[in-house]
ZAMARGU-4260 file (C-alpha; in steps of 0.2 Angstrom, whole numbers, plus 5000, padded with zeros to 4 digits):
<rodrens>
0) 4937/5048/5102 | 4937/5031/5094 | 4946/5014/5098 | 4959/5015/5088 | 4960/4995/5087
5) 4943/4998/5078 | 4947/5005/5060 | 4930/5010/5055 | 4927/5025/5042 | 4920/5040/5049
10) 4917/5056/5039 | 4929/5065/5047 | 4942/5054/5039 | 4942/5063/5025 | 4933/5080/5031
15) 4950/5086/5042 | 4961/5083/5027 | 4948/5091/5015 | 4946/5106/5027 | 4964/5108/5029
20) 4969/5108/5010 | 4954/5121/5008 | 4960/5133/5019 | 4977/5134/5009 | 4965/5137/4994
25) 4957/5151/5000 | 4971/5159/5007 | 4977/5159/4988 | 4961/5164/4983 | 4962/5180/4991
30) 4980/5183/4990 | 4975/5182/4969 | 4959/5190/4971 | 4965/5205/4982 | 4982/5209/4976
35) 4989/5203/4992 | 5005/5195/4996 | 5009/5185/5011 | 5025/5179/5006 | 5032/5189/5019
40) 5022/5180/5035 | 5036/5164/5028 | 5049/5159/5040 | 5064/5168/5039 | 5077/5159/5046
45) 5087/5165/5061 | 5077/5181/5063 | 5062/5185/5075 | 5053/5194/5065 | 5053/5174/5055
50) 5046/5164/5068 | 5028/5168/5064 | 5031/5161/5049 | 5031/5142/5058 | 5014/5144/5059
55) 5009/5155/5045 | 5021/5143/5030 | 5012/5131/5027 | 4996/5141/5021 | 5006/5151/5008
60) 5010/5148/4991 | 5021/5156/4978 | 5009/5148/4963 | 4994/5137/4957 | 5008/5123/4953
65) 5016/5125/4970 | 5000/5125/4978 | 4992/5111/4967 | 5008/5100/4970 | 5005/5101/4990
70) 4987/5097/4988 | 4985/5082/4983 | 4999/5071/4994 | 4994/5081/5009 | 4973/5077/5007
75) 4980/5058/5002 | 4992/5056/5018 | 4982/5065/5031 | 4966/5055/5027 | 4977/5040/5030
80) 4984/5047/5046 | 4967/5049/5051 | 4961/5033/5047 | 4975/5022/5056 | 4982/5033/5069
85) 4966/5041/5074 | 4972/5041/5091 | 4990/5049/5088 | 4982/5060/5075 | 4984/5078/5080
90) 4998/5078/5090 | 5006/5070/5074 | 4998/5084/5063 | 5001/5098/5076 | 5017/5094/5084
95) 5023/5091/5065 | 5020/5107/5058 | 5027/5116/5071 | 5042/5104/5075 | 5045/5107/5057
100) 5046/5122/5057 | 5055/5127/5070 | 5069/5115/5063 | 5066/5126/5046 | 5069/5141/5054
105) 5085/5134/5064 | 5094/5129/5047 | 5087/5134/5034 | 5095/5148/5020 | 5092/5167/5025
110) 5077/5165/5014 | 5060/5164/5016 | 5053/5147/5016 | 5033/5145/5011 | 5022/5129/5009
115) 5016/5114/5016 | 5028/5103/5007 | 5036/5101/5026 | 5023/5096/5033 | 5018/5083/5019
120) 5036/5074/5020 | 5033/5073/5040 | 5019/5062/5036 | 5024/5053/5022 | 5040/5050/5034
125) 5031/5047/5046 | 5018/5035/5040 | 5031/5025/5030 | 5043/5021/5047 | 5028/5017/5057
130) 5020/5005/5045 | 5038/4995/5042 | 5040/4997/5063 | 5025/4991/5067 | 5028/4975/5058
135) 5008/4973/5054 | 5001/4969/5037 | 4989/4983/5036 | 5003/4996/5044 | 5016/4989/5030
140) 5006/4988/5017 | 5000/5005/5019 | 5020/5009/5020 | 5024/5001/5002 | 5010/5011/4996
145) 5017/5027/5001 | 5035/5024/4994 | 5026/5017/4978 | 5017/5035/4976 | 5027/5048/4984
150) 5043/5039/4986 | 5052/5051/4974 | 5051/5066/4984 | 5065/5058/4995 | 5077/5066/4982
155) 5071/5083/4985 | 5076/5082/5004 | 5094/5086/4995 | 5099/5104/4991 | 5096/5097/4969
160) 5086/5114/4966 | 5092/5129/4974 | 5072/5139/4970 | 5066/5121/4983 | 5065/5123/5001
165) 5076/5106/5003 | 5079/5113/5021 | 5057/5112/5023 | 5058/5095/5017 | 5072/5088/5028
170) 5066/5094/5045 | 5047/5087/5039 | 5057/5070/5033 | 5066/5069/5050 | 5052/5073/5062
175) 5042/5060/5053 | 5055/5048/5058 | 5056/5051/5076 | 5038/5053/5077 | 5038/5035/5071
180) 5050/5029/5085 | 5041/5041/5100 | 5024/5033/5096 | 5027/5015/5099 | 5008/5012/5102
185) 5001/5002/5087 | 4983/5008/5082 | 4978/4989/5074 | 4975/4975/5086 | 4982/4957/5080
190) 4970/4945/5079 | 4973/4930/5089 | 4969/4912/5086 | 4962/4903/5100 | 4978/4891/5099
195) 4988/4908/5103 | 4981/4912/5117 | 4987/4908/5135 | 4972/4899/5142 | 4967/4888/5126
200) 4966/4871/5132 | 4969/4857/5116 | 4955/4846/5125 | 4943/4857/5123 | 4944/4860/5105
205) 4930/4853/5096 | 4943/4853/5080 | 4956/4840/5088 | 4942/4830/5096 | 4941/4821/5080
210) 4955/4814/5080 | 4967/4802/5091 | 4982/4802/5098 | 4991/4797/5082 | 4982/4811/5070
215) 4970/4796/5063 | 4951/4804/5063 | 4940/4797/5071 | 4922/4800/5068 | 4912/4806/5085
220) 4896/4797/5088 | 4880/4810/5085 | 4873/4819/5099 | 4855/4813/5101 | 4843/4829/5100
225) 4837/4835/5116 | 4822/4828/5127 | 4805/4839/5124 | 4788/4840/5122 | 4782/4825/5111
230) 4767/4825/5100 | 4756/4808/5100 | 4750/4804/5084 | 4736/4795/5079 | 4734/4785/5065
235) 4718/4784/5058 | 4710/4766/5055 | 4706/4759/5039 | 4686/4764/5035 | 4675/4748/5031
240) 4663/4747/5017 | 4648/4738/5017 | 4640/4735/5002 | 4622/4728/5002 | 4613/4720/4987
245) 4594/4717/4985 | 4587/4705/4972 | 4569/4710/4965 | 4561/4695/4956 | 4555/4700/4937
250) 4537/4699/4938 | 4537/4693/4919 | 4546/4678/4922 | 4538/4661/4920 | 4542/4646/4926
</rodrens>
């Protein structure tokens, strides 16, 4: 496992996430494909016979739309839970599917409740708490970014549609939150100054060296370059030219 003060892509990042959205695919690939029909294996609240659905919901979809609406925000949220929280990840994932769904089965309408909706408002929940907790810039930022995109699901956590599972939604949206507050750990280290830390010692700063105790700079006298091997030059002397004439009397003259 990774530090998780190191947050450093990795491909299973985003292959968890994808591997887990395909799995609902296929399921309603076969469920289409076969004539099948696993709407059953939901939870059924209050009943026995309904607890398998608390592992079996959140890979079952009535339709296309309800499955395509799940797929999206769970890829997007889980791949960011993976990313910052790859430490916490799977007890978060794990733990918040079936937290979930027991919490579904405990008050939720003598119905059958299908979908991953749940567990995609545990993370959303969940990611957004921890982010504004945590009180760090990557943590919050990541927080705004979840309410800016998924921040209108919080309506749906409220019985507004009676064909929705509000009661899915509400035990996902609630786990998230105490997810945010038992996990108290914060996956991205603060950087610190050397000023911040407790051994930093103001006269060994280079920085404030060049200045006095009145905040007037004061410029440091350069550092003469270390003694080393020295190479003796010689300079080359002038070259002398000598020139030498001869004088050749002219037979022809005459005195």
């Amino acid at each position: 496992m990774s530090n998780s003060n190191q947050l450093k892509f990795t491909p299973e990042v985003f292959g968890y996430p994808l591997l887990f959205v395909m799995m609902l695919w296929i399921v309603f690939w076969v469920e289409s494909r076969f004539g099948l029909n696993f709407n059953s294996y939901g939870i059924y609240p209050r009943e026995l016979k309904g607890l398998r659905g608390i592992l079996f919901s959140p890979f079952i979809h009535g339709s296309l739309k309800h499955l395509f609406n799940n797929s999206i925000p769970l890829f997007v949220l889980s791949s960011a839970l993976f990313y910052f929280y790859r430490n916490i990840r799977w007890k978060v994932l794990i733990f918040g599917l079936l937290l979930t769904g027991i919490a579904t089965w405990l008050i939720g309408r003598s119905s059958l409740h299908i979908g991953a909706s749940g567990v995609v408002y545990m993370l959303a929940a969940f990611l957004f708490f921890k982010g504004v907790f945590s009180k760090q810039f990557q943590l919050t930022a990541l927080a705004l970014a979840v309410v800016f995109l998924y921040g209108g699901m919080l309506w749906y956590v409220f019985p507004v549609n009676p064909e929705i599972s509000w009661e899915g939604h509400l035990s996902g949206f609630v786990m998230g939150l105490l997810f945010a507050f038992y996990f108290k750990s914060n996956p991205v280290q603060n950087k610190k100054y050397d000023w911040e830390r407790d051994d930093y010692n103001p006269d060994k700063d280079p920085f404030l060296k060049q200045f006095d105790e009145n905040g007037n700079f004061v410029e440091l006298p350069k550092e003469l370059p270390e003694e080393g091997p020295t190479i003796e030059t010689i300079e080359p002397k002038p070259t002398q030219i000598r020139v030498i004439y001869s004088y050749k009397k002219n037979s022809e003259e005459t005195e």
